[in-house]
C-alpha positions in Angstrom: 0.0 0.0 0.0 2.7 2.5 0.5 4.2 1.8 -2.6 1.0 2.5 -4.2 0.4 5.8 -2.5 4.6 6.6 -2.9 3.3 6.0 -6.8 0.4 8.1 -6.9 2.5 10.7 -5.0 5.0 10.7 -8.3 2.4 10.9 -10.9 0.9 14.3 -9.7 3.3 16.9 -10.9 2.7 14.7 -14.2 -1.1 14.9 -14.0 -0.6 18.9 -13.0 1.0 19.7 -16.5 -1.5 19.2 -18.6 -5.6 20.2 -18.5 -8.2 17.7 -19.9 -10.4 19.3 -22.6 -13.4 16.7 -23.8 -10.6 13.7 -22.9 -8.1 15.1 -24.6 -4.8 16.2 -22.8 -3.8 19.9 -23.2 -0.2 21.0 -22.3 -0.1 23.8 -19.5 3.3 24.8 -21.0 5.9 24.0 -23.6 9.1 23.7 -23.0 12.0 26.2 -25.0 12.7 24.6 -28.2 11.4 25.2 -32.3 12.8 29.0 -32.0 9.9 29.4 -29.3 11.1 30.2 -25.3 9.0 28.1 -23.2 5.2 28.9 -23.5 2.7 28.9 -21.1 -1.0 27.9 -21.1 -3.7 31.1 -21.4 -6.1 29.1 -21.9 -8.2 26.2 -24.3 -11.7 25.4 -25.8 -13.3 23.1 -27.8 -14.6 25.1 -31.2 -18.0 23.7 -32.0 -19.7 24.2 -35.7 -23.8 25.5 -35.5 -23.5 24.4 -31.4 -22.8 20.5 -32.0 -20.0 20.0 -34.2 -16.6 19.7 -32.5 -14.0 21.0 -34.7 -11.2 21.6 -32.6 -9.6 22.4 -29.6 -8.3 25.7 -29.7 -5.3 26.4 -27.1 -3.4 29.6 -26.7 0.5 29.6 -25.0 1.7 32.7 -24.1 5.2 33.8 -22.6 3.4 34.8 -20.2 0.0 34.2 -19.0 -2.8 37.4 -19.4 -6.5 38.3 -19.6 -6.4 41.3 -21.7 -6.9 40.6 -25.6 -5.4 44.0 -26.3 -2.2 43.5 -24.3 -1.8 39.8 -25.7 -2.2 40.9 -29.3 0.3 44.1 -28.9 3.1 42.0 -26.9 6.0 42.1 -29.0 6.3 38.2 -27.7 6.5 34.4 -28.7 2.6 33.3 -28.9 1.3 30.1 -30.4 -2.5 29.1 -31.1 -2.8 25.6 -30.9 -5.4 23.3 -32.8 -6.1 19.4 -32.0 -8.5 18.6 -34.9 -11.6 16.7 -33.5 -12.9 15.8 -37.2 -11.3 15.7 -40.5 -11.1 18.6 -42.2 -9.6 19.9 -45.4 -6.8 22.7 -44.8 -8.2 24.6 -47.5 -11.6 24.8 -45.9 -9.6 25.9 -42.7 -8.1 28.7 -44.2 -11.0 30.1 -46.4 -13.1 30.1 -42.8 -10.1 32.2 -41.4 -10.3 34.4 -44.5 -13.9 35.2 -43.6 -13.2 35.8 -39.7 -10.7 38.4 -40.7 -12.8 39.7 -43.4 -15.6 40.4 -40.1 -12.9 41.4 -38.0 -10.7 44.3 -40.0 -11.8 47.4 -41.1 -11.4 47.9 -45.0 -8.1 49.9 -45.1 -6.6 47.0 -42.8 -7.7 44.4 -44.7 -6.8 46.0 -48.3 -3.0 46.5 -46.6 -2.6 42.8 -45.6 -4.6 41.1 -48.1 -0.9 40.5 -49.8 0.1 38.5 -46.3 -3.3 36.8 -45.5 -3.3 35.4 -49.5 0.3 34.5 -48.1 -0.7 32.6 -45.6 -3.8 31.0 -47.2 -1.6 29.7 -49.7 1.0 27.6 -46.8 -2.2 25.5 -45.5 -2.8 23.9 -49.2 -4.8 21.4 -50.0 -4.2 18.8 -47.5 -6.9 17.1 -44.8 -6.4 17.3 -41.3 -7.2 13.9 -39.5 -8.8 13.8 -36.0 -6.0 14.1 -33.7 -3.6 15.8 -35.7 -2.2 18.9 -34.5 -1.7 22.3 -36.0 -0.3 25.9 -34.9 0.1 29.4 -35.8 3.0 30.8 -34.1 4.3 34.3 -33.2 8.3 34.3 -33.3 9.5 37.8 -32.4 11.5 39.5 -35.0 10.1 37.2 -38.0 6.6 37.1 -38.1 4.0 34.3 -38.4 4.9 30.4 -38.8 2.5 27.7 -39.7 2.8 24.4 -38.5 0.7 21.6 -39.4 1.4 18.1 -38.0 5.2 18.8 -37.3 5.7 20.4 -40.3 6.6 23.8 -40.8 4.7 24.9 -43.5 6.5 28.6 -44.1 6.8 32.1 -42.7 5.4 35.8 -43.3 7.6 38.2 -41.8 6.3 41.3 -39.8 4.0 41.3 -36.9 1.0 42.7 -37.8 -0.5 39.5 -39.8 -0.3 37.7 -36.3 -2.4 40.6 -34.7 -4.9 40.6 -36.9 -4.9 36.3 -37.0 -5.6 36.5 -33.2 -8.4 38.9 -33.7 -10.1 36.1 -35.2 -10.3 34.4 -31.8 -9.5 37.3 -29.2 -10.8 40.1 -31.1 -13.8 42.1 -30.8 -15.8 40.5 -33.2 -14.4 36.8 -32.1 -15.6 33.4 -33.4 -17.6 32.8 -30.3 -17.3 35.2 -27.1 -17.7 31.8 -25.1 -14.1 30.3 -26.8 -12.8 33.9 -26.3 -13.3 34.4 -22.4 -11.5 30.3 -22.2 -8.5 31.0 -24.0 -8.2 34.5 -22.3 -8.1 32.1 -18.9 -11.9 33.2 -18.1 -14.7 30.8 -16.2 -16.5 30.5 -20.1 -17.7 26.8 -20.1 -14.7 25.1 -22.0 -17.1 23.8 -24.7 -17.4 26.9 -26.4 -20.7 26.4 -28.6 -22.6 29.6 -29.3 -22.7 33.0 -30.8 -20.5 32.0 -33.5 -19.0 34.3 -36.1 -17.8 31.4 -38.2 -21.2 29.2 -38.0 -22.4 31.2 -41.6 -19.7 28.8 -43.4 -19.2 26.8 -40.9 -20.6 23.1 -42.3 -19.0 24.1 -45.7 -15.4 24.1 -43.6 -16.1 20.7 -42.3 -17.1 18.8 -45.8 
């Protein structure tokens, strides 16, 4: 029996470092490593498609952790936005449903100056599917810009910064995907199966096909 509980004992700093999101096992940090200092969970959600379709878990890692949208998107700092795909999905699907979530939160000026970057970017995801479980990221690496990386791969890079400030409007941004997957990524008490008021759910079933 006391080997048991001398066991257990060890296994709890393991179980503390990582946060179960609809059974599946979230980091809470990464360590240094893929031009990236070690990152610490903000926070995660599940994305959900018209309120039932689990997309994926969204999880943002931050240098370090905050609250405030506006002071996480203007942090000169290494960011990443996390995706564990719950369904199959095409990547070109992926990024035409991020092209529209920009498109609702930039103003026309904005969007017309980094329509040359976000064509960039759409262009890196391609025309691959996504398989449940596979993992994804958009990354913020001081100094260079955005990095995609989809399953392990890194995909390319757009210098500058302000592509990644408006990408993380999509999701922290005034006019987010869902308020509810906002205020659990920004470390609030949201319910972590963030299903409603959607901006994404007008193309949403065409994203998942």
């Amino acid at each position: 029996m006391r080997l048991l509980t001398l066991c257990l004992l060890s296994l709890l700093p393991l179980l503390a470092q990582a946060r179960s999101i609809d059974q599946i096992e979230i980091a809470e940090q990464l360590s240094a490593g893929q031009e990236l200092p070690a990152l610490q969970l903000n926070g995660a959600a599940t994305r959900y498609f018209f309120g039932m379709v689990p997309v994926y878990i969204g999880a943002l890692y931050l240098e370090q952790p905050a609250n405030n949208s506006q002071q996480i998107i203007t942090q000169d700092s290494a960011k990443r936005m996390q995706f564990v795909m719950r369904r199959d999905v095409r990547a070109r699907k992926i990024a035409e449903a991020l092209s529209d979530a920009l498109s609702t939160n930039l103003d026309e000026a904005e969007l017309r100056q980094l329509q040359p970057q976000i064509d960039q970017l759409m262009a890196l995801y391609g025309n691959v599917t996504l398989h449940k479980g596979d993992i994804s990221s958009l990354d913020y690496l001081p100094g260079q810009g955005t990095r995609l990386i989809m399953s392990g791969q890194d995909k390319g890079r757009i210098p500058g910064k302000r592509l990644y400030d408006a990408v993380l409007k999509v999701w922290i941004g005034p006019s987010p995907v869902s308020r509810e997957f906002k205020a659990s990524i920004l470390g609030g008490a949201a319910p972590t199966s963030a299903r409603f008021d959607s901006a994404e759910n007008k193309s949403s079933m065409a994203a998942t096909n």
